[in-house]
N, C-alpha and C positions, 0 to 999 in steps of 0.2 A: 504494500500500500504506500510506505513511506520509500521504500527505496531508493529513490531517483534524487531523495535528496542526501544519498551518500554520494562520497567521490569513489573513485574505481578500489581505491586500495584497500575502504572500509567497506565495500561490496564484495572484494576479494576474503576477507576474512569473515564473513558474514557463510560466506559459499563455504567455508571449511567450517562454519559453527554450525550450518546445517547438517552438515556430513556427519560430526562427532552428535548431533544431535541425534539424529537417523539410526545411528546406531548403538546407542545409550540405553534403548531397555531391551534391545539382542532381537527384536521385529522390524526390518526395514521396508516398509510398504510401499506400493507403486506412487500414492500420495506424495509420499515425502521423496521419493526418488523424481517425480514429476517437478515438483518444486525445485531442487536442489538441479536439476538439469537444466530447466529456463532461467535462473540465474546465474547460471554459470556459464552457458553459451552464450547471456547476455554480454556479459564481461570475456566471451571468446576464449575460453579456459573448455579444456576435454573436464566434460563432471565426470566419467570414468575414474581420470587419474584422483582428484579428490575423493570422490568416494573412498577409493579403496587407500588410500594413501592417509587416513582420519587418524590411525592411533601414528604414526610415525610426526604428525604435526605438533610443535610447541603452541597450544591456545594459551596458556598464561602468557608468552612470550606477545604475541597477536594484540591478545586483548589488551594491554597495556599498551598500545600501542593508538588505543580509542581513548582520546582525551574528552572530547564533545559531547557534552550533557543529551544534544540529540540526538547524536547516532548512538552515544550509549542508549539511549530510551529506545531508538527503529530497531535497534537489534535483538534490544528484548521481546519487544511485538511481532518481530517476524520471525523469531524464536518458538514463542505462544502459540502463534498459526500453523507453523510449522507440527508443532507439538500434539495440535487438535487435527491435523488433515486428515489423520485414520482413524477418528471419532473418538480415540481416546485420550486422555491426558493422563498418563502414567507417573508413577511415583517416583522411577526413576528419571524418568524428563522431567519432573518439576525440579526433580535434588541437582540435574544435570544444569536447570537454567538457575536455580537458587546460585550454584558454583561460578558461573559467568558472570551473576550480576555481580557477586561478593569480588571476585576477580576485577571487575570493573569497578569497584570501589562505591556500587550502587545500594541505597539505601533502602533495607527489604519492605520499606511500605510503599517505595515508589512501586517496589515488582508488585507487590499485593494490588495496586490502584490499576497496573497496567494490564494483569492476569484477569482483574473483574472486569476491566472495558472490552476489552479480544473472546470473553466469553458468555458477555455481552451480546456482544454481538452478532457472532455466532448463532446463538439465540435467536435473534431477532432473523436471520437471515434463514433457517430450517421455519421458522414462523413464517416468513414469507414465501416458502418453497410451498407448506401446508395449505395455504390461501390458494396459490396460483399454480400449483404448480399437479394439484390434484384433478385439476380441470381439463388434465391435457388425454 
């Protein structure tokens, strides 16, 4: 949603946080594979190589590397989305985005305000699928 307003290099790390994300609770679904591929060919990077390349990456190294209050926040949201594409929010993906934010030096009621807006939303959007989408 927000991405476009990273630069390349925090889209870049963003494409490896989805990868270690992907595969943080040992389920890597076509969802999050779909995702992690259009941002990554957006930025012209093979998502193959990232994918499989996620435990050999330093993310502590990365992350400290996001100083900006807003791309720390997009990263977390496209984290969240990421996290819900295969309808679940798992305990290990929450402890894995908890590890990020904390890594980012992010304050866990910002995560709290950002995890209740993204699912949120979500909500609202399976509400809209209910409405319109049942008619077809």
């Amino acid at each position: 949603m927000f991405t476009h307003m990273l630069s390349q290099a925090e889209r870049k790390v963003l494409v490896h946080l989805f990868a270690y994300l992907a595969h943080i609770d040992q389920e890597l679904h076509q969802d999050e594979i779909d995702r992690i591929v259009v941002v990554a060919r957006n930025l012209g990077l093979d998502p193959k190589i990232i994918i499989d390349d996620v435990g050999s990456i330093d993310l502590n190294a990365m992350l400290h590397t996001i100083e900006s209050e807003r791309t720390k926040r997009i990263i977390l949201q496209e984290l969240l989305n990421l996290a819900y594409a295969d309808g679940h929010y798992s305990e290990e993906e929450h402890a894995g985005i908890v590890h990020v934010a904390q890594t980012l030096g992010m304050d866990l009621s910002i995560l709290d305000n950002i995890e209740d807006w993204v699912a949120k939303g979500r909500a609202w959007i399976r509400e809209g699928d209910r409405l319109f989408l049942v008619a077809s």
